[in-house]
C-alpha positions in Angstrom: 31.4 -19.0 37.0 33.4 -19.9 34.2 36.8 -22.0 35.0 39.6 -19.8 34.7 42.1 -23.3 33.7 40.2 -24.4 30.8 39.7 -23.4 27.4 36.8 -25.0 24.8 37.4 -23.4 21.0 35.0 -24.8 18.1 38.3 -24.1 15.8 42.2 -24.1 17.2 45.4 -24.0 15.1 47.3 -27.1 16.8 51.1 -28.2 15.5 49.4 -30.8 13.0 47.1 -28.3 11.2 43.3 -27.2 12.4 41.7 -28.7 14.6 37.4 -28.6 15.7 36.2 -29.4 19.5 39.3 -28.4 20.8 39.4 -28.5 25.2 42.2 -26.7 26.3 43.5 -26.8 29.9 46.4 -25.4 31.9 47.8 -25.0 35.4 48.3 -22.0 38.1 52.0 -21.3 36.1 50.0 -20.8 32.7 51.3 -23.9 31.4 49.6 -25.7 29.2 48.9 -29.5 30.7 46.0 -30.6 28.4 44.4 -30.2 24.3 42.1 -32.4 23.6 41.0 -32.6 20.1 37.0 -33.5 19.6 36.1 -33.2 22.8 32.5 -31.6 23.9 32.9 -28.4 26.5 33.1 -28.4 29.9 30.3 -27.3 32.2 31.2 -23.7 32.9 34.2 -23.4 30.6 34.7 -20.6 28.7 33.9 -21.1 25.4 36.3 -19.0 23.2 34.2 -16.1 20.6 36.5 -17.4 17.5 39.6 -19.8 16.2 42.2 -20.3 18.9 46.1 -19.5 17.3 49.3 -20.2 19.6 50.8 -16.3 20.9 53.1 -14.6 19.2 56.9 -14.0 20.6 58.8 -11.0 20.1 62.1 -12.8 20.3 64.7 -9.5 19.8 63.5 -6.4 22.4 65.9 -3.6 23.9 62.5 -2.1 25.5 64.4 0.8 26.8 64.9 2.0 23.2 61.3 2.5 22.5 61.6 5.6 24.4 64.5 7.3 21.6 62.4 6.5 18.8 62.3 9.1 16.4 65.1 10.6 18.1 67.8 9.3 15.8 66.0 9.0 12.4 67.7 12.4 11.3 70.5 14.1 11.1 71.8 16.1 14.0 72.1 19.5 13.9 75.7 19.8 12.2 76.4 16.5 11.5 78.2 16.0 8.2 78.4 12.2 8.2 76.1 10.8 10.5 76.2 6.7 10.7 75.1 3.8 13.2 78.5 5.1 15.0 76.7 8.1 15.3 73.4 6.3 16.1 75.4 3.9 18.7 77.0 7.0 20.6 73.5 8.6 21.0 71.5 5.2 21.9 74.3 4.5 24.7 74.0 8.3 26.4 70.5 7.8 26.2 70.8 4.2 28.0 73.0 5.9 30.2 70.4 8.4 31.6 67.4 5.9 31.8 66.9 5.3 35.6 65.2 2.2 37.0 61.6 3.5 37.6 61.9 5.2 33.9 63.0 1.6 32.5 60.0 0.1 34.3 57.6 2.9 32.7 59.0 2.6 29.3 58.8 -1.3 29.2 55.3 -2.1 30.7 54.3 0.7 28.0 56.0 -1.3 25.6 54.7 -5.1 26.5 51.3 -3.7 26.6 51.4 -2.2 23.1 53.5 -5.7 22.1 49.8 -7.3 23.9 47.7 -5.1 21.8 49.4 -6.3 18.7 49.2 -9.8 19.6 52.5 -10.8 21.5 52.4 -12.9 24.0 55.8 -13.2 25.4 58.8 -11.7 24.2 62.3 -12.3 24.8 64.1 -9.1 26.3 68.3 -8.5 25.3 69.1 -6.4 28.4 72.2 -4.9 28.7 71.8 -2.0 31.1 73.6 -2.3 34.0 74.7 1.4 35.4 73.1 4.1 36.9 73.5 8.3 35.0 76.9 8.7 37.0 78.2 5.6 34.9 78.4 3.3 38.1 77.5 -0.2 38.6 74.1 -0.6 40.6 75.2 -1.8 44.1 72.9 -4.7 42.7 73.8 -6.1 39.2 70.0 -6.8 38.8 68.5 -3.6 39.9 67.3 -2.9 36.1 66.7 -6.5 35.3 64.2 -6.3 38.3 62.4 -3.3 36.4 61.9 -5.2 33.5 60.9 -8.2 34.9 57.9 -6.0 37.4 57.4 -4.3 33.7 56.2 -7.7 32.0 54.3 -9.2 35.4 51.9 -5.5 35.4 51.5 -5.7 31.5 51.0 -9.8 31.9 53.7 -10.7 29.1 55.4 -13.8 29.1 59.2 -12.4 29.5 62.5 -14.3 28.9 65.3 -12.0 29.9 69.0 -12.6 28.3 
């Protein structure tokens, strides 16, 4: 069975260049406790297929406005002088609608794509805070708590602001 808290890569990209041998070890949190340059692997460590690179953040998401896209890179019908005013007013009433279960779908779509594309965390500037009617959430967090369930199902790393 191979250890699920170690890592052994023949090639890995540390913070003083490239690096061969490489033992790689972290604890229950993900954190990473041990890398241990020239080092032979482990009996039953997972041996990794090609060079080992540090993730990728995405350090600026609004995940909720993944779901408008496209819906603004036009003109609307009968608009004359359309702007980022315009753009603004039409982001917000569509923020306004989103409810917590839709914010939960949109943004564990999202982090897995962000996964796909080879993100491993990315830092989330969330200002939603009330539900279609324009009113507070009797709890502050109730979106917050949809994103943050979002990024544990797609496994992200998720710092939310």
């Amino acid at each position: 069975m191979k250890n699920a808290t170690s890592l052994f890569a023949k090639h890995a990209l540390l913070p003083h260049g490239w690096a061969r041998d490489v033992s790689l070890s972290w604890d229950g949190n993900g954190v990473l406790t041990a890398v241990t340059p020239d080092s032979q692997p482990g009996l039953g460590v997972a041996c990794a297929v090609g060079p080992v690179i540090p993730g990728m953040p995405n350090l600026h998401s609004h995940a909720f406005q993944r779901a408008f896209a496209g819906l603004t890179e036009h003109r609307s019908l009968g608009a004359t002088n359309d702007s980022f005013w315009s753009w603004r007013d039409l982001m917000y009433r569509f923020a306004g609608a989103v409810t917590p279960e839709q914010l939960g779908h949109i943004a564990t779509a999202l982090y897995v794509e962000m996964l796909e594309a080879g993100y491993t965390s990315v830092c989330e500037f969330h200002y939603l805070h009330h539900d279609s009617d324009g009113q507070p959430y009797a709890d502050d967090a109730t979106l917050s708590a949809s994103l943050v369930d979002a990024a544990d199902r797609a496994g992200i790393g998720l710092t939310l602001l």
